[in-house]
TIMI-2910 file (N, C-alpha, C, CB; in pm, 1 decimal, decimal comma, always signed):
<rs>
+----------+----------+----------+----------+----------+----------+----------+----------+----------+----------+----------+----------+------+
!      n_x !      n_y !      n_z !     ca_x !     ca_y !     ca_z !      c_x !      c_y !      c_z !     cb_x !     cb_y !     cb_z ! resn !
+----------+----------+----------+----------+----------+----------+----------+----------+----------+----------+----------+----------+------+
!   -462,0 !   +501,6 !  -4038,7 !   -387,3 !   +404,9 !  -3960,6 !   -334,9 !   +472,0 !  -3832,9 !   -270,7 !   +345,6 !  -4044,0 !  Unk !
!   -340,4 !   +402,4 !  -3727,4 !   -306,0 !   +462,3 !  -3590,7 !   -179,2 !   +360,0 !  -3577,5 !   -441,1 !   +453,2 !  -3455,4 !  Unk !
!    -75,7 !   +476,0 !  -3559,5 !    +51,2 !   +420,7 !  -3512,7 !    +77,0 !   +402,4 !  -3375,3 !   +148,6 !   +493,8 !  -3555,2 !  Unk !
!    +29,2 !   +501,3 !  -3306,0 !    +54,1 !   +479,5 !  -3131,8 !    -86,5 !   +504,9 !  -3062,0 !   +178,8 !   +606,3 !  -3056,5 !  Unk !
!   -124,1 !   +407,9 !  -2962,5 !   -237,1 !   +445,4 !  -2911,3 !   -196,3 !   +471,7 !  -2687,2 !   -364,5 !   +292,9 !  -2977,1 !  Unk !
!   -249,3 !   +591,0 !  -2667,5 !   -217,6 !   +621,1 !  -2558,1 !   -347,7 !   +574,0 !  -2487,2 !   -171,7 !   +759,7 !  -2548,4 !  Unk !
!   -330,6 !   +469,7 !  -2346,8 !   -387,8 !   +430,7 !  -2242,0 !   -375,7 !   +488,6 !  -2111,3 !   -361,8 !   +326,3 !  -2236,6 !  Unk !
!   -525,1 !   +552,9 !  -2086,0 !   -490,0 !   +623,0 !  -1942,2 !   -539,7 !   +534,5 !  -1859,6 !   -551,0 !   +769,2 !  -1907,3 !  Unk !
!   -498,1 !   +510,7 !  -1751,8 !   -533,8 !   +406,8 !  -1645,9 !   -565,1 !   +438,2 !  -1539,9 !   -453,6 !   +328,1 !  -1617,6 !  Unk !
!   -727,4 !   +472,8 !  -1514,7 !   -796,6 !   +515,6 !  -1416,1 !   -814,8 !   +467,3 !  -1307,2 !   -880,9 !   +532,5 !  -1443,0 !  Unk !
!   -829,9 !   +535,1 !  -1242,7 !   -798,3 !   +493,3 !  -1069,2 !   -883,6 !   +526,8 !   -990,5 !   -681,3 !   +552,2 !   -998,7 !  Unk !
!   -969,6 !   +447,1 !   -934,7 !  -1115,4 !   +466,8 !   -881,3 !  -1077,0 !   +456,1 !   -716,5 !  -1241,4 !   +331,9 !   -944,8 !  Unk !
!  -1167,6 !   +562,0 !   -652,8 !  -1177,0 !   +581,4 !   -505,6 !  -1229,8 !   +483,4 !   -442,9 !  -1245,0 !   +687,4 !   -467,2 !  Unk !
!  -1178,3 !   +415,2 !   -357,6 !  -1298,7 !   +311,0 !   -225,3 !  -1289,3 !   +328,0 !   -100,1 !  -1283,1 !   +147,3 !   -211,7 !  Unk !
!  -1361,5 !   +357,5 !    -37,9 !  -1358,0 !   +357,0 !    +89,8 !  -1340,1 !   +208,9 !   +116,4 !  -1475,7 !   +423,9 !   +150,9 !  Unk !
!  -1239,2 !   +210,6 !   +241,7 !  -1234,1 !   +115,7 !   +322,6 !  -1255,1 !   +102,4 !   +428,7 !  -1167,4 !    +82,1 !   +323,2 !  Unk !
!  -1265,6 !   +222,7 !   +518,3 !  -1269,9 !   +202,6 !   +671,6 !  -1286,9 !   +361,7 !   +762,8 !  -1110,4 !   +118,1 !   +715,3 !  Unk !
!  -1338,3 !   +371,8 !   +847,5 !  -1352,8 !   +509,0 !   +930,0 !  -1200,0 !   +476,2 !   +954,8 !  -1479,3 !   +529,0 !  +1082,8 !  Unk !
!  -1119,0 !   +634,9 !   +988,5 !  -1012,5 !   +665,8 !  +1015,1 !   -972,3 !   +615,5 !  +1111,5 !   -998,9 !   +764,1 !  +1016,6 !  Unk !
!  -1045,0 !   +598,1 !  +1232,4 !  -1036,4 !   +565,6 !  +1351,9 !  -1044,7 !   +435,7 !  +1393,2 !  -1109,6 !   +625,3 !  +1405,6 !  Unk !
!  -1041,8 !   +315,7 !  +1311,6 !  -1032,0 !   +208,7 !  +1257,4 !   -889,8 !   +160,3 !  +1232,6 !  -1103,6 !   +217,6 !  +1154,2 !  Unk !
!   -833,0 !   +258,5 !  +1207,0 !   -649,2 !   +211,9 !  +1188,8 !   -557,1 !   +295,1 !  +1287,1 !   -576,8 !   +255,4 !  +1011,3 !  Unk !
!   -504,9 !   +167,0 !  +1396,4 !   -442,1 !   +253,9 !  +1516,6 !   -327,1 !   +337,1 !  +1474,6 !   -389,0 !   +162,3 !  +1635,4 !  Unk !
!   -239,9 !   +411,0 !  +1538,4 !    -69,0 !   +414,9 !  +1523,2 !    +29,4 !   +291,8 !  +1498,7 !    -13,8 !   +468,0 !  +1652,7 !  Unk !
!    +48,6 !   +319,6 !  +1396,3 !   +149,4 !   +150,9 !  +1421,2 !   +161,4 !    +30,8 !  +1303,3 !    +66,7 !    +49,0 !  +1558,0 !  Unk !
!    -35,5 !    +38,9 !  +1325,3 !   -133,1 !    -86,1 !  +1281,9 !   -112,0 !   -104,6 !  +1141,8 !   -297,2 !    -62,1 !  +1307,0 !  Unk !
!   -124,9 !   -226,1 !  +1053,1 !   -114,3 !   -267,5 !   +944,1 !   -235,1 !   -346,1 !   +974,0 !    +14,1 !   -323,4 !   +900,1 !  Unk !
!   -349,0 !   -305,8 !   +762,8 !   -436,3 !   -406,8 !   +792,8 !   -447,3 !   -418,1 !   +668,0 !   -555,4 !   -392,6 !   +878,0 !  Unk !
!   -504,1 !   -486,2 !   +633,4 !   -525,8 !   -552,4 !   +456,3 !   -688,0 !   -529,3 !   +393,7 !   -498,5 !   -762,1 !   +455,1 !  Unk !
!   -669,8 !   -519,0 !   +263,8 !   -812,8 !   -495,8 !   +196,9 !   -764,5 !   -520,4 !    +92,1 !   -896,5 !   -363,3 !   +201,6 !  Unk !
!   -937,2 !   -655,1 !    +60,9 !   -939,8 !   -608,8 !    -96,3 !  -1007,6 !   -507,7 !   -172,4 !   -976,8 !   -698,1 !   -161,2 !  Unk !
!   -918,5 !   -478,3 !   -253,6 !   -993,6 !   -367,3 !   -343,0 !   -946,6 !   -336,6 !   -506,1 !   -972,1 !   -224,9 !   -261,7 !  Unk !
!  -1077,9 !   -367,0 !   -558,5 !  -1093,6 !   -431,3 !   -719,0 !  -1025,6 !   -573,8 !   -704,1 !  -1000,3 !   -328,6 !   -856,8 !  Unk !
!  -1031,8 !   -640,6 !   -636,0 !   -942,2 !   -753,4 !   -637,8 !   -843,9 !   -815,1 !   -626,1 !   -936,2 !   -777,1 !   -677,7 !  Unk !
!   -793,5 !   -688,7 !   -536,1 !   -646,7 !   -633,3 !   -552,6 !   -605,4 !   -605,2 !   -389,1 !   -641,2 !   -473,1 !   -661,0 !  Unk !
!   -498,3 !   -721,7 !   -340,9 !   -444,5 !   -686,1 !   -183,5 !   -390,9 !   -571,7 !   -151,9 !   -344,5 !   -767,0 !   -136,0 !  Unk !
!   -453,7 !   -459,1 !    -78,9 !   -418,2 !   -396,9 !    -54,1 !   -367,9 !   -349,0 !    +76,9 !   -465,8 !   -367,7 !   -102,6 !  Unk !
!   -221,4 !   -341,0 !   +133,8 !   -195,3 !   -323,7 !   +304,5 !   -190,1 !   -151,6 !   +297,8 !    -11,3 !   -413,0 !   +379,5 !  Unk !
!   -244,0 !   -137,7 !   +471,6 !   -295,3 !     -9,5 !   +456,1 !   -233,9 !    +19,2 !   +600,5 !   -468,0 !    +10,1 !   +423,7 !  Unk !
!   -139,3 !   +104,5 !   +650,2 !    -38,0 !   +159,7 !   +765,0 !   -104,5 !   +254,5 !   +833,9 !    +96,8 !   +225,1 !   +715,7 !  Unk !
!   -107,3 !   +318,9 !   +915,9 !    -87,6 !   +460,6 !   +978,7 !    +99,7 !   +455,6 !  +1064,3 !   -250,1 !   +485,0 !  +1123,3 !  Unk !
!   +109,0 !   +512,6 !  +1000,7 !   +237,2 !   +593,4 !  +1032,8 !   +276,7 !   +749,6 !  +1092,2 !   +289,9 !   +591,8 !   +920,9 !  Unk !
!   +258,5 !   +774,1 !  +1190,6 !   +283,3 !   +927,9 !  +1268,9 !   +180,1 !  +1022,9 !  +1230,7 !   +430,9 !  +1005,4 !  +1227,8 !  Unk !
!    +50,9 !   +949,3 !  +1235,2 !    -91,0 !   +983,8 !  +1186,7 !   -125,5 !  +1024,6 !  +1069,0 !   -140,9 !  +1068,9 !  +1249,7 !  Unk !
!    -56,6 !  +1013,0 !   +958,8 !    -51,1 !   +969,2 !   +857,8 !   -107,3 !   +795,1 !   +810,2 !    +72,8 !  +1004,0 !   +846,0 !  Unk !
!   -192,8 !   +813,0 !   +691,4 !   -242,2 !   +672,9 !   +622,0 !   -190,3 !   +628,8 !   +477,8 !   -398,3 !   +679,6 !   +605,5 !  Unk !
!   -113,3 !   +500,0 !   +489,3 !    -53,6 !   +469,5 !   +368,8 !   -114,6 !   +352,2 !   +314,0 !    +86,0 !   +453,7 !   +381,6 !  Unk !
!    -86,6 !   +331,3 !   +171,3 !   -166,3 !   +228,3 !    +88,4 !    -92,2 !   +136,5 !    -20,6 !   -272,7 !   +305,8 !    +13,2 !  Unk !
!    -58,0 !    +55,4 !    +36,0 !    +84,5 !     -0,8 !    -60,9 !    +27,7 !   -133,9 !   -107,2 !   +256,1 !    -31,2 !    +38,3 !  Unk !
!    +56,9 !   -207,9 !   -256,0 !    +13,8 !   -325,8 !   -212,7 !    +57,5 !   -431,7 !   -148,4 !    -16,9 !   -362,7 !   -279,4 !  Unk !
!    -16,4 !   -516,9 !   -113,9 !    +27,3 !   -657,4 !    -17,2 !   +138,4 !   -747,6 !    -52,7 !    -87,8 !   -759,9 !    -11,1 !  Unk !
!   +181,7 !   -768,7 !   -142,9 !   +272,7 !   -847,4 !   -203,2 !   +432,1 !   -788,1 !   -188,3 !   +224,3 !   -860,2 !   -350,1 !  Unk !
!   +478,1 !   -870,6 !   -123,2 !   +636,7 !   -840,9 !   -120,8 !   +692,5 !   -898,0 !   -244,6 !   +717,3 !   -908,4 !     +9,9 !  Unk !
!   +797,4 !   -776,2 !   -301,3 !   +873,0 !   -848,8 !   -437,0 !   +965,7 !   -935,7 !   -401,4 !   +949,5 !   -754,2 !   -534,3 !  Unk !
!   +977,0 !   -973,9 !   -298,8 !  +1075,4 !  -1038,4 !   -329,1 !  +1036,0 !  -1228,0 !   -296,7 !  +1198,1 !   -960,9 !   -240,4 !  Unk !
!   +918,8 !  -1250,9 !   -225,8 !   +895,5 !  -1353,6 !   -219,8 !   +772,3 !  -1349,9 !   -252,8 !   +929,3 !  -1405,2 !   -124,2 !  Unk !
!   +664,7 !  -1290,4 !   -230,9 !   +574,8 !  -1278,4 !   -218,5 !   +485,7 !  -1284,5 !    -96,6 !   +562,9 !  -1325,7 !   -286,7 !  Unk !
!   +519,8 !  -1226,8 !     -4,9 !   +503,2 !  -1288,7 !   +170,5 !   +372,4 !  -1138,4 !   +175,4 !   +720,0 !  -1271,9 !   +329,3 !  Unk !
!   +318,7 !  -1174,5 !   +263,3 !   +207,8 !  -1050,7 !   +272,4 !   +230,5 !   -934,6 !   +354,7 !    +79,5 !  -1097,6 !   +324,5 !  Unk !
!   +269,6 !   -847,3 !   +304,6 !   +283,2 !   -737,0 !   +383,4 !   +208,0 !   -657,8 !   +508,5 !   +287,4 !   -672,8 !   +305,9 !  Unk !
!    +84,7 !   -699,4 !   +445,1 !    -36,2 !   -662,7 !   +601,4 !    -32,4 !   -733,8 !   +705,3 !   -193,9 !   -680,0 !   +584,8 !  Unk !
!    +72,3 !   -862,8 !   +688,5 !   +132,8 !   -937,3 !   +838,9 !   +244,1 !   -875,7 !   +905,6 !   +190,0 !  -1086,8 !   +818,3 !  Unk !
!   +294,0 !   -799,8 !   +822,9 !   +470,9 !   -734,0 !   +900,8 !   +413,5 !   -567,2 !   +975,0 !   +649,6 !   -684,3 !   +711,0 !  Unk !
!   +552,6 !   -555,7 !  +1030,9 !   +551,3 !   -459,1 !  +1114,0 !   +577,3 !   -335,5 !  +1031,1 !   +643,1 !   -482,9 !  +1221,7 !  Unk !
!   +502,7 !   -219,3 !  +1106,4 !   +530,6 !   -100,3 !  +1044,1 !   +679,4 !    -53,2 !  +1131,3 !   +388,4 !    +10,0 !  +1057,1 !  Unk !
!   +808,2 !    -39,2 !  +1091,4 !   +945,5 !    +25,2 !  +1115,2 !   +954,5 !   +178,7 !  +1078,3 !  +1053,8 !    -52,0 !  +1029,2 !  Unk !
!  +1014,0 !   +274,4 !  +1152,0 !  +1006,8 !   +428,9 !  +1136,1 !  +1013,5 !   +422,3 !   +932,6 !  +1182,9 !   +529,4 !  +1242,8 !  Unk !
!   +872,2 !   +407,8 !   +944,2 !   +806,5 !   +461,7 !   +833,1 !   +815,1 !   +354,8 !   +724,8 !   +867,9 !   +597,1 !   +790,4 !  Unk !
!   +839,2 !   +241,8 !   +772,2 !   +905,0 !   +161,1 !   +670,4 !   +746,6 !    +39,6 !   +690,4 !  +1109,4 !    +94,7 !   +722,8 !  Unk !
!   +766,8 !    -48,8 !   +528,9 !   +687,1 !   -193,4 !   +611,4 !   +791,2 !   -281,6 !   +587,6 !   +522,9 !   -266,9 !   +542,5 !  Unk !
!   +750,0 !   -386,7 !   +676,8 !   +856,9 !   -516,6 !   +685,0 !   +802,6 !   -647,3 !   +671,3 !   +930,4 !   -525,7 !   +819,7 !  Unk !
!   +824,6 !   -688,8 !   +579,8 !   +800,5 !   -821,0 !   +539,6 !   +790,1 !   -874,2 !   +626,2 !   +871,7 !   -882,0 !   +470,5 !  Unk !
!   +698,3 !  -1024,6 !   +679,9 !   +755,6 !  -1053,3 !   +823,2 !   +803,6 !  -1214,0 !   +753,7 !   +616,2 !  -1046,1 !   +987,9 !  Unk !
!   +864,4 !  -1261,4 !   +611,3 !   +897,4 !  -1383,2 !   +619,2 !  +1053,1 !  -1360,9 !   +624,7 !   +836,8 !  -1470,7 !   +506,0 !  Unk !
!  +1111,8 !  -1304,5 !   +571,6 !  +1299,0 !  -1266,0 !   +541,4 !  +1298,4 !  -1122,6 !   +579,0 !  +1372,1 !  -1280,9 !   +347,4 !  Unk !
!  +1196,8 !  -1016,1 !   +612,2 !  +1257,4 !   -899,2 !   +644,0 !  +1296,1 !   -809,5 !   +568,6 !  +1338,8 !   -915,1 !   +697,6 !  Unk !
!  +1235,2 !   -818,7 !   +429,5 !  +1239,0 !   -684,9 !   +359,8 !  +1176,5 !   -581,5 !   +358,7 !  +1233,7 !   -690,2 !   +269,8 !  Unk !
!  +1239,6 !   -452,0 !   +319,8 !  +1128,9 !   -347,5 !   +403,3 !  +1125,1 !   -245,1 !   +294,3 !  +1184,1 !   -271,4 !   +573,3 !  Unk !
!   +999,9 !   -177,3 !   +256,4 !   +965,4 !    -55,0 !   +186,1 !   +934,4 !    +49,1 !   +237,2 !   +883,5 !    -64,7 !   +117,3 !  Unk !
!   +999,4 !   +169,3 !   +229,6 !   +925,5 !   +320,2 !   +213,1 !   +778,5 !   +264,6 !   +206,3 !   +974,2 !   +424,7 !    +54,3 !  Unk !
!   +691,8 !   +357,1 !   +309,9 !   +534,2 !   +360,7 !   +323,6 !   +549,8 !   +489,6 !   +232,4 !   +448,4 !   +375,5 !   +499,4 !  Unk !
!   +582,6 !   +567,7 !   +165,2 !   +554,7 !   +670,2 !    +96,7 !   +579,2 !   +677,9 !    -52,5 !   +611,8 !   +758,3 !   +154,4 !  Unk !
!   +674,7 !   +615,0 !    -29,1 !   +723,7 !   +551,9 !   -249,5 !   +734,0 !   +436,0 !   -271,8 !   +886,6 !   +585,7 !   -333,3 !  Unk !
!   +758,5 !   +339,4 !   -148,4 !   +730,0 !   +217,3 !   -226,4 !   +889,1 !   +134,7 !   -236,3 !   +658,4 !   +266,6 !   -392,2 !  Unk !
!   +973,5 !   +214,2 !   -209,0 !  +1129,6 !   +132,7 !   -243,8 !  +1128,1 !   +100,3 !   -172,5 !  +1259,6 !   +168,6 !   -271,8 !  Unk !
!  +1231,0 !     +4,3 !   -185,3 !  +1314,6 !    -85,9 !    -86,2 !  +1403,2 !    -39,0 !    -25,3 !  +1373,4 !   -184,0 !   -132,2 !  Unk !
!  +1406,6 !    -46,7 !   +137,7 !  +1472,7 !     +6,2 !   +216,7 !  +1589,2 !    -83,9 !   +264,0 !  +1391,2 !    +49,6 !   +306,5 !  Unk !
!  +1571,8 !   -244,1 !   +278,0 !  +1613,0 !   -380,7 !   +294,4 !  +1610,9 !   -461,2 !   +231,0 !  +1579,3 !   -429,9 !   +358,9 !  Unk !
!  +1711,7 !   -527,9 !   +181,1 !  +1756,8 !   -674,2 !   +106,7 !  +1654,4 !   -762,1 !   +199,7 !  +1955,0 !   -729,7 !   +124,5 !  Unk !
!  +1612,9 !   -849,4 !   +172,3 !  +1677,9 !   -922,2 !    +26,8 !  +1549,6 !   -872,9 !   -119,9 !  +1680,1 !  -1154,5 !    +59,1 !  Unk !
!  +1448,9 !   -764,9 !    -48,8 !  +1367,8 !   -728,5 !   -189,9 !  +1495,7 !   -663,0 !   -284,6 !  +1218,8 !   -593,5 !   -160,7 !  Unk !
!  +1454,8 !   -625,3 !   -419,8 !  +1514,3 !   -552,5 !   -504,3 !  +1458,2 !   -437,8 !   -563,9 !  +1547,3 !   -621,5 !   -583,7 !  Unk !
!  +1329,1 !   -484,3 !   -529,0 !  +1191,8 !   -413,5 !   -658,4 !  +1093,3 !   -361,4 !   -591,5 !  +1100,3 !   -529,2 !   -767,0 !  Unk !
!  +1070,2 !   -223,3 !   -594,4 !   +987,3 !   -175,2 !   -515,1 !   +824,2 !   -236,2 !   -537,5 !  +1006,4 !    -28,8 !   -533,0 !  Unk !
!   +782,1 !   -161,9 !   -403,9 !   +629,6 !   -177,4 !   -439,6 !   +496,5 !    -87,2 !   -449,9 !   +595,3 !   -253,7 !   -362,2 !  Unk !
!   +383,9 !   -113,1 !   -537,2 !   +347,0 !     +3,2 !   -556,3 !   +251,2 !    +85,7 !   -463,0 !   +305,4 !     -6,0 !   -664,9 !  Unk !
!   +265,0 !   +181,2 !   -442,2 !   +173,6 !   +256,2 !   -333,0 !    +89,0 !   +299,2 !   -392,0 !   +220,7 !   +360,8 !   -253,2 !  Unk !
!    -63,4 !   +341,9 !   -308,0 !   -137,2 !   +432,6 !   -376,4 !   -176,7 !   +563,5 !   -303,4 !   -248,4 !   +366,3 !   -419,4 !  Unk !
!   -281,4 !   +615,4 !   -353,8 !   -295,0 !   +792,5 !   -289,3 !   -410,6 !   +736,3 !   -202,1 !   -351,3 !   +960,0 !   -423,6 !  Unk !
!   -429,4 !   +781,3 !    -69,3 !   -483,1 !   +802,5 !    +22,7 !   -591,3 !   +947,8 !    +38,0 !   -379,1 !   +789,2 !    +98,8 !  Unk !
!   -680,8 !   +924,0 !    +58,8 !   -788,6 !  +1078,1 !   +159,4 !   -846,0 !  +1042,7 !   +269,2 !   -938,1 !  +1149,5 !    +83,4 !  Unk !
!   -831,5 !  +1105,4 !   +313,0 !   -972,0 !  +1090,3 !   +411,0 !  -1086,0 !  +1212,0 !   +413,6 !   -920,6 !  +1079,0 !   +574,8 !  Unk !
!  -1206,2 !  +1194,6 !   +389,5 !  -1310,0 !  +1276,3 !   +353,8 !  -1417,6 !  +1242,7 !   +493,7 !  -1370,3 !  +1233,8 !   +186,4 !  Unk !
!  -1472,8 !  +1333,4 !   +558,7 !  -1534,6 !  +1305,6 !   +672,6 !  -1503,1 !  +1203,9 !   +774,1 !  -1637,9 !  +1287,4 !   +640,7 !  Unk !
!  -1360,1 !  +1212,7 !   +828,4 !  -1362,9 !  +1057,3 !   +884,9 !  -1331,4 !   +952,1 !   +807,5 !  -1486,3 !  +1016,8 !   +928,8 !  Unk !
!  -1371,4 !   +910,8 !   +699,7 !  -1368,6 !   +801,1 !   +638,2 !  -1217,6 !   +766,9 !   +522,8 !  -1510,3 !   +809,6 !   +569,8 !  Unk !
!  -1181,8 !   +682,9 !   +523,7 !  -1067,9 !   +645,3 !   +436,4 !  -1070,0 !   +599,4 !   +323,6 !  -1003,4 !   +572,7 !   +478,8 !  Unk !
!  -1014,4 !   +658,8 !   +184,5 !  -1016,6 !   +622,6 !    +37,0 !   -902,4 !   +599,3 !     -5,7 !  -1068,5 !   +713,3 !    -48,0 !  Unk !
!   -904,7 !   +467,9 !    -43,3 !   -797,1 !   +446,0 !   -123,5 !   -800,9 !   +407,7 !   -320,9 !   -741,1 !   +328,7 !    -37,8 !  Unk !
!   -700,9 !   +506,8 !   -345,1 !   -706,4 !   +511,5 !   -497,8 !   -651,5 !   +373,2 !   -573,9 !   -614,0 !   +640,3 !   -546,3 !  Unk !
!   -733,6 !   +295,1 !   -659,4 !   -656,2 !   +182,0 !   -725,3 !   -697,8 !   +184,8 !   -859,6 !   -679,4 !    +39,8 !   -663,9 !  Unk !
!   -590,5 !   +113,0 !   -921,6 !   -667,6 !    +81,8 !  -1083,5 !   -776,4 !    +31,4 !  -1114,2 !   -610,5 !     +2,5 !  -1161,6 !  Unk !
!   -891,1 !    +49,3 !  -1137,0 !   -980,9 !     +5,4 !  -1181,4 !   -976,4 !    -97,0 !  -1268,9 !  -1030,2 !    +82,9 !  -1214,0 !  Unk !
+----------+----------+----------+----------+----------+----------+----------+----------+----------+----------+----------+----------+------+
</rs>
């Protein structure tokens, strides 16, 4: 009899886009596995958070990137591009980010499979 069963939850690479494809600033959206994903450059740095704001559900790949932050653009809630919290009311609940590479130029973003 198995009392506890442990689930690892794998996280598959996709390219989405040559590097040079996402300006300073820029917010753009992808799906990947089915799954909205908004994607930043921030101080040449590339971030991967998903699209969904907790607190309404407003799309994040429409708002502005803020020193390092994203911003909802329906009420103005804003997350860390690097962990995912909430920086601004009226969210409560962070959101989840994922790991980023870039391998020749090109951009991977890690999601659950």
């Amino acid at each position: 009899m198995i009392d506890w069963m442990v689930t690892e939850m794998v996280e598959e690479y996709t390219k989405i886009c040559a590097e040079a494809d996402i300006s300073e600033g820029e917010v753009r959206t992808f799906d990947i596995n089915g799954r909205p994903i908004a994607v930043a450059k921030y101080e040449g740095n590339i971030y991967a958070v998903d699209d969904i704001c907790t607190h309404d559900g407003g799309d994040l790949g429409e708002g502005d990137v803020i020193k390092g932050q994203i911003q909802c653009p329906r009420h103005g809630a804003r997350f860390d591009l690097k962990t995912g919290e909430v920086t601004r009311m009226p969210a409560v609940f962070a959101i989840e980010t994922h790991e980023v590479k870039i391998v020749a130029g090109e951009v991977y973003v890690a999601v659950p499979a």
